[in-house]
C-alpha positions in Angstrom: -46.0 -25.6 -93.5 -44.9 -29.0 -92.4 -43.8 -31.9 -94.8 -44.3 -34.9 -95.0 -42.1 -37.4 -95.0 -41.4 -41.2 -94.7 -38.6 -42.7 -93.7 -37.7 -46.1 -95.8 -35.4 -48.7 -96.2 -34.4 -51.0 -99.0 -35.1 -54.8 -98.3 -31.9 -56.6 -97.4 -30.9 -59.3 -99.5 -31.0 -61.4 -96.6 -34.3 -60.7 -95.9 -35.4 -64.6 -95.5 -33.0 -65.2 -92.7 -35.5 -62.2 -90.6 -36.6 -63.3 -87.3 -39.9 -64.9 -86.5 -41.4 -65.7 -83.0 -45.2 -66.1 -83.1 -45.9 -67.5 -86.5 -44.3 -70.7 -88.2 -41.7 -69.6 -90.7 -42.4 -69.9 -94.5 -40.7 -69.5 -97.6 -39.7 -66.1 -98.4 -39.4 -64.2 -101.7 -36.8 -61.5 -101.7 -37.6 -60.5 -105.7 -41.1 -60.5 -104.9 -40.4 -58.8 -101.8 -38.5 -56.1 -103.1 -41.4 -55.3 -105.8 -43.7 -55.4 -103.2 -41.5 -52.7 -101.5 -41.3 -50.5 -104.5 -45.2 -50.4 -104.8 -45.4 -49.9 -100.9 -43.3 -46.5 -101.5 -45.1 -45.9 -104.4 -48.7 -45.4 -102.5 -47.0 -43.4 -100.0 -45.8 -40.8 -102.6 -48.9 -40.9 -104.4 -50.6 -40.0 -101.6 -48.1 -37.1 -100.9 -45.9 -38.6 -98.9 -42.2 -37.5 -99.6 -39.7 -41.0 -99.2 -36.4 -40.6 -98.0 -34.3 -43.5 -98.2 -32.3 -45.1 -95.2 -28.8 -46.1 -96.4 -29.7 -50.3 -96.5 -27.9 -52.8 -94.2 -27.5 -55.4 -96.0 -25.9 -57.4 -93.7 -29.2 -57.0 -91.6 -32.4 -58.9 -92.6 -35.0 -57.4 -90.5 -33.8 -53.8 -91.3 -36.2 -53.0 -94.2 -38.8 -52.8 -90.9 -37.5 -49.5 -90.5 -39.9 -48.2 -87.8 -38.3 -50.8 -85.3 -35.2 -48.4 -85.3 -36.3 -45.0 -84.2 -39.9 -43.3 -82.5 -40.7 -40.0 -83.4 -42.7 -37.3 -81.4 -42.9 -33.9 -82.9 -39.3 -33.1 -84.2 -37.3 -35.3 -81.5 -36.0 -38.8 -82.7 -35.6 -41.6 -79.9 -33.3 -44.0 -81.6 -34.1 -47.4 -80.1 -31.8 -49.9 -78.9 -33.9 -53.3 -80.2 -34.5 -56.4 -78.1 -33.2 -58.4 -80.8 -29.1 -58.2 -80.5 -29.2 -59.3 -84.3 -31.6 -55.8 -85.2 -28.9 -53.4 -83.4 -26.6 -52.8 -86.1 -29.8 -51.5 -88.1 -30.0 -48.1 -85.5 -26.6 -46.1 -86.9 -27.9 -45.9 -90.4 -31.4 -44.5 -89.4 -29.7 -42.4 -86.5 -27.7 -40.6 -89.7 -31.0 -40.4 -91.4 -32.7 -38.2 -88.9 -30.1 -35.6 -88.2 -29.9 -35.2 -91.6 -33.3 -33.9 -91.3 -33.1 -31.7 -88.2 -34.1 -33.9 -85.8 -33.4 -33.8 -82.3 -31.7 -37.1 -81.2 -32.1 -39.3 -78.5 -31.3 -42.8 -77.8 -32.2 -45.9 -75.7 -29.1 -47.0 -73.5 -28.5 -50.3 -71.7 -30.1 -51.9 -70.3 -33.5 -50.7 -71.9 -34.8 -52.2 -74.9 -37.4 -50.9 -77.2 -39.0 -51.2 -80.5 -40.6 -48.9 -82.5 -43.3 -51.3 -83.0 -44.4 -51.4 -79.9 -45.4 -47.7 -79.5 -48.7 -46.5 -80.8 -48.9 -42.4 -80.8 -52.9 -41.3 -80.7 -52.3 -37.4 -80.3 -49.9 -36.6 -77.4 -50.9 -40.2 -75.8 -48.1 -42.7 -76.4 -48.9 -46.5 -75.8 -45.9 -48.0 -75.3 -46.4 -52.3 -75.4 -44.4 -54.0 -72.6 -43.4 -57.2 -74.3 -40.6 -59.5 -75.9 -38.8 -56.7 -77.1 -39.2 -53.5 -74.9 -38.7 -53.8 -71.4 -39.5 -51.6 -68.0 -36.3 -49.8 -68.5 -37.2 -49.3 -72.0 -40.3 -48.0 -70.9 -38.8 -45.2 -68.4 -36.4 -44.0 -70.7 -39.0 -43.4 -73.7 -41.1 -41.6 -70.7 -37.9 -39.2 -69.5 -37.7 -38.1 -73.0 -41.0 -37.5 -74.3 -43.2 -36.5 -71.3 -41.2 -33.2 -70.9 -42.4 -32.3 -74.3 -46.1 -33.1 -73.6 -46.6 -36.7 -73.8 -48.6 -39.3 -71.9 -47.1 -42.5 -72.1 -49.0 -45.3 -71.0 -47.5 -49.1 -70.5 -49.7 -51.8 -72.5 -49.2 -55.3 -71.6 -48.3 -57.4 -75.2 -47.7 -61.0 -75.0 -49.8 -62.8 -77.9 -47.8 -61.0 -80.8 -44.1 -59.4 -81.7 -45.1 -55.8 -81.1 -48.1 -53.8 -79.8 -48.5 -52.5 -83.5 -48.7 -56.2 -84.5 -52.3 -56.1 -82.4 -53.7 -52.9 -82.7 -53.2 -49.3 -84.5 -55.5 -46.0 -84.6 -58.0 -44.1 -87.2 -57.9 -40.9 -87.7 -60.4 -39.9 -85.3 -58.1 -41.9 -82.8 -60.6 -44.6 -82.1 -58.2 -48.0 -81.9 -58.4 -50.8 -84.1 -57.4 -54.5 -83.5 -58.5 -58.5 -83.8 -59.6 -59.4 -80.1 -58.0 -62.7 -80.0 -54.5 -60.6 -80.2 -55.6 -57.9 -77.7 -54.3 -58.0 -74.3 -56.3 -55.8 -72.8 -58.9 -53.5 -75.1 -60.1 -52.0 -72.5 -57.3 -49.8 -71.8 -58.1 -48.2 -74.7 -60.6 -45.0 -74.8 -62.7 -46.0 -78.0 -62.0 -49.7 -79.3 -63.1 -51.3 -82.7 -62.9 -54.8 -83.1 -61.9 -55.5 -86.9 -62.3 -59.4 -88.6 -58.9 -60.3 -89.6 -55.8 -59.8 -87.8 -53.7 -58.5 -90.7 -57.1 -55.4 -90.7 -55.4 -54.4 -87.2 -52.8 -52.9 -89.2 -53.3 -49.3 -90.9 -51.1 -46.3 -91.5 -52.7 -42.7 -91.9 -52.1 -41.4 -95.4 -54.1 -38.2 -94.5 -57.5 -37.0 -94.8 -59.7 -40.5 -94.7 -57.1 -42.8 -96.5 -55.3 -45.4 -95.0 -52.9 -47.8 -95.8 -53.9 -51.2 -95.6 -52.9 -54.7 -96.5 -54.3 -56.4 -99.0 -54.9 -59.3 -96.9 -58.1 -58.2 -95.1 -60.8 -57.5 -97.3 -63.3 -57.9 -94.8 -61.8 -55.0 -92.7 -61.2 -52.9 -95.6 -64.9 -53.3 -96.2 -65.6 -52.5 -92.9 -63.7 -49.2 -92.7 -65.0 -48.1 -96.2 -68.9 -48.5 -94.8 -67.3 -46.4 -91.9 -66.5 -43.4 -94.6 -62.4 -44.6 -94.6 -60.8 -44.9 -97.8 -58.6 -47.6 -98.0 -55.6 -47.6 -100.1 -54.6 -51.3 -100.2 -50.8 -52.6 -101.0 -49.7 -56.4 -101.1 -46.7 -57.2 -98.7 -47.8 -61.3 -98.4 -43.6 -62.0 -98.2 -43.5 -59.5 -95.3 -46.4 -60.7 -93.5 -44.7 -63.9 -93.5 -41.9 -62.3 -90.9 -44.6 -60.6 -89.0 -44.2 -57.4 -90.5 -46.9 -54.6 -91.8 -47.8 -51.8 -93.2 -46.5 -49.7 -90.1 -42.9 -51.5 -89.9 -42.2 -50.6 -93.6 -41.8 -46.7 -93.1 -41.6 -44.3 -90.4 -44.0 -40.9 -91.0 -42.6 -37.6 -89.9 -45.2 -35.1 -90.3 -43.9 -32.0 -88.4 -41.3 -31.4 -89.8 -40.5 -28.6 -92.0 -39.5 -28.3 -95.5 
């Protein structure tokens, strides 16, 4: 049977310095942070979830948004290159962390730039935002790797947040979730459901009908419960405040095997 694990990385004591482009930066806590972390890994093993740690990079503030660093479809791991040059030292420490488990590696090469964020898997469809970070050559390279192993990958337009998974993420039944205000184009997306808060755009599939959800939007949570979801809801306020969520913290591997 396949396991199922998530990849995680320790909060950087720098973490305040991260970067921020589409919100006004605030006043970060790194020791409220870094609880906040613990109880974020602690939902995802209570929910089965097996956490293996990414050696930290300190020297790094943005690297506890682990998912940034590496995409993962079925067993292959495409190690990004980031279109931040402050976020590329965070790739090395996460490229160890996948062989270690058996993964196939790949890697983004000059001059492409991608972020994890900014791809959305909904069954052997990859979304892959065209934005700030990830460019066209970005976008080529994830489709020369993946597509020979079944994929679709399909180019979404992102410029009114960081990453397409700052806008929009999927249920279970792979129906797509997101504010409108943030959405380039819904359309472009089979099913749509327009959720009331922006931080409700944001889940991660714990299995079954549980998701992962900030804490933040209560209305969407509500929403999604009426819908016959079960939210699991986690506080990461210090994180929002770098335009992170519940997807940068952690990347999922489910097809892997023990």
């Amino acid at each position: 049977m396949p396991s199922k694990k998530a990849l995680i990385r320790r909060p950087s004591p720098r973490l305040a310095e991260g970067l921020v482009t589409h919100i006004e930066r605030a006043q970060v806590d790194v020791g409220l942070a870094v609880e906040q972390w613990e109880a974020y890994a602690e939902a995802l093993r209570t929910h089965g979830w097996e956490t293996v740690e990414v050696d930290p990079a300190d020297d790094c503030p943005d690297s506890v948004f682990v998912e940034d660093a590496v995409v993962m479809y079925r067993n292959v791991a495409l190690i990004t290159r980031p279109g931040a040059d402050s976020r590329r030292g965070e790739t090395a420490g996460v490229e160890e962390a996948v062989a270690r488990l058996g993964c196939s590696v790949n890697w983004i090469w000059e001059p492409g730039t991608l972020d994890g964020g900014d791809v959305l898997k909904i069954g052997d469809t990859i979304y892959v935002g065209r934005g700030g970070r990830t460019n066209a050559a970005g976008v080529q390279q994830l489709r020369a790797v993946f597509e020979p192993l079944g994929a679709q990958v399909v180019a979404v337009p992102v410029s009114k947040v960081l990453h397409l998974k700052s806008s929009v993420t999927a249920l279970p039944d792979g129906t797509v979730i997101g504010h409108i205000p943030l959405v380039d184009r819904p359309a472009l997306f089979t099913r749509f459901l327009s959720v009331p808060e922006e931080s409700g755009s944001h889940v991660v599939l714990l299995g079954g009908s549980k998701l992962l959800m900030a804490d933040s939007a209560p209305k969407t949570a509500d929403l999604l419960a009426d819908l016959g979801h079960e939210p699991v809801l986690v506080n990461i306020s210090e994180y929002e405040k770098l335009e992170g969520c519940v997807t940068c913290l952690s990347v999922r591997l489910r097809e892997l095997y023990a």
